[in-house]
C-alpha positions as CSV (number, residue, x, y, z in Angstrom):
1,X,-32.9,21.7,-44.4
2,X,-30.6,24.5,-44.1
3,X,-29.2,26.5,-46.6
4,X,-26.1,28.9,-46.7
5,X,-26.4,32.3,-47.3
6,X,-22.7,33.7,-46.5
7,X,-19.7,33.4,-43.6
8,X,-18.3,37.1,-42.7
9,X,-15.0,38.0,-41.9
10,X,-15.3,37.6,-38.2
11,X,-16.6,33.6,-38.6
12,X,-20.1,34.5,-38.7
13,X,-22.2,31.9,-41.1
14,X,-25.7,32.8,-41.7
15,X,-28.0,29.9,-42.6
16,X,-31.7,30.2,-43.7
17,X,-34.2,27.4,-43.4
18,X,-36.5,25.6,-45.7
19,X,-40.2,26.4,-45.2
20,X,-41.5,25.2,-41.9
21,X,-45.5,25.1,-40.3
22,X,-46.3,25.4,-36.8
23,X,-49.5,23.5,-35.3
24,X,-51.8,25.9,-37.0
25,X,-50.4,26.0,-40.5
26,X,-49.0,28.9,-40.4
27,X,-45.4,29.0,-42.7
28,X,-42.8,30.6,-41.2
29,X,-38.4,30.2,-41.9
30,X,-35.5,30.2,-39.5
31,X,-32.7,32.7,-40.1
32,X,-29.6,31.8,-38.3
33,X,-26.4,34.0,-36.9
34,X,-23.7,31.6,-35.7
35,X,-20.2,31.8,-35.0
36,X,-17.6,30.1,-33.0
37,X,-16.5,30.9,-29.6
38,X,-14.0,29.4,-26.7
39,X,-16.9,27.6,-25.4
40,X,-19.3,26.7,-28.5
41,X,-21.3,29.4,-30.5
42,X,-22.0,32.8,-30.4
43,X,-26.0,32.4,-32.2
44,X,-28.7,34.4,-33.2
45,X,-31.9,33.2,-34.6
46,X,-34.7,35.2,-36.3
47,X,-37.7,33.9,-36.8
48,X,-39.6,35.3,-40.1
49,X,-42.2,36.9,-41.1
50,X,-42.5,37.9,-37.4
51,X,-38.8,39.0,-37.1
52,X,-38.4,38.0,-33.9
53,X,-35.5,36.8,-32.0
54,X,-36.1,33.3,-31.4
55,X,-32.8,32.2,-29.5
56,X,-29.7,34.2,-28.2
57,X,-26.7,32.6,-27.1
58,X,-23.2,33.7,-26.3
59,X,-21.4,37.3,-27.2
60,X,-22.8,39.2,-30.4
61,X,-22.8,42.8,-29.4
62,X,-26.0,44.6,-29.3
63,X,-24.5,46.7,-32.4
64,X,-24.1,43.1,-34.5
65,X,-27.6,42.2,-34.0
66,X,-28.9,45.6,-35.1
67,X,-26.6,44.8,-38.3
68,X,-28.3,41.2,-38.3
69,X,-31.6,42.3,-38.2
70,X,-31.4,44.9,-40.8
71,X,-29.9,41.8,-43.0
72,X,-32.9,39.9,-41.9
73,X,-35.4,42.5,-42.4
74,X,-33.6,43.6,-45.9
75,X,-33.5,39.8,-47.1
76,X,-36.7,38.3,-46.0
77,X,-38.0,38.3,-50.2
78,X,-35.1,36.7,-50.7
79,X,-34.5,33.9,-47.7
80,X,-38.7,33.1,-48.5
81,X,-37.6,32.7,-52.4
82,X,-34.5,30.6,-51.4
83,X,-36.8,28.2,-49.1
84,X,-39.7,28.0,-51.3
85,X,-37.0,26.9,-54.1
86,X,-34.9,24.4,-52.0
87,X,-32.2,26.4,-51.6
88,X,-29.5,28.4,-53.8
89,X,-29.1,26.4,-57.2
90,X,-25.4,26.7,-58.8
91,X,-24.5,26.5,-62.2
């Protein structure tokens, strides 16, 4: 499941991802850019605790995904506490 984390001015939503395993157990979440474009989405997905870029479609500027990864890398405590809860709860 995917959970919302916020939508920025320009369109942007960023999504984070319940807890996921690979083949050897390891946990790991998605964190995920997207916006609309002319011809689909403009995406970025990290990939955490490794931080890496895992996909890379359409136009974000170099300078947006330095902003994007510093979100990612700033958050991380918080996207892990969000996943391993089931998301944000409201009141």
């Amino acid at each position: 499941m995917m959970h919302e984390f916020v939508t920025y001015a320009d369109g942007t939503l960023v999504v984070s991802s319940d807890i996921r395993k690979k083949e050897d157990g390891e946990e790991y979440i998605i964190i995920c850019f997207e916006r609309p474009a002319e011809n689909g989405f403009d995406t970025v997905i990290f990939e955490l605790p490794s931080y890496e870029i895992v996909k890379k479609e359409g136009n974000y500027t170099d300078n947006e995904i330095a902003i994007f990864k510093t979100v990612v890398e700033r958050g991380a405590g918080y996207f892990f506490d969000i996943a391993k809860k089931g998301g944000v709860q409201s009141a």
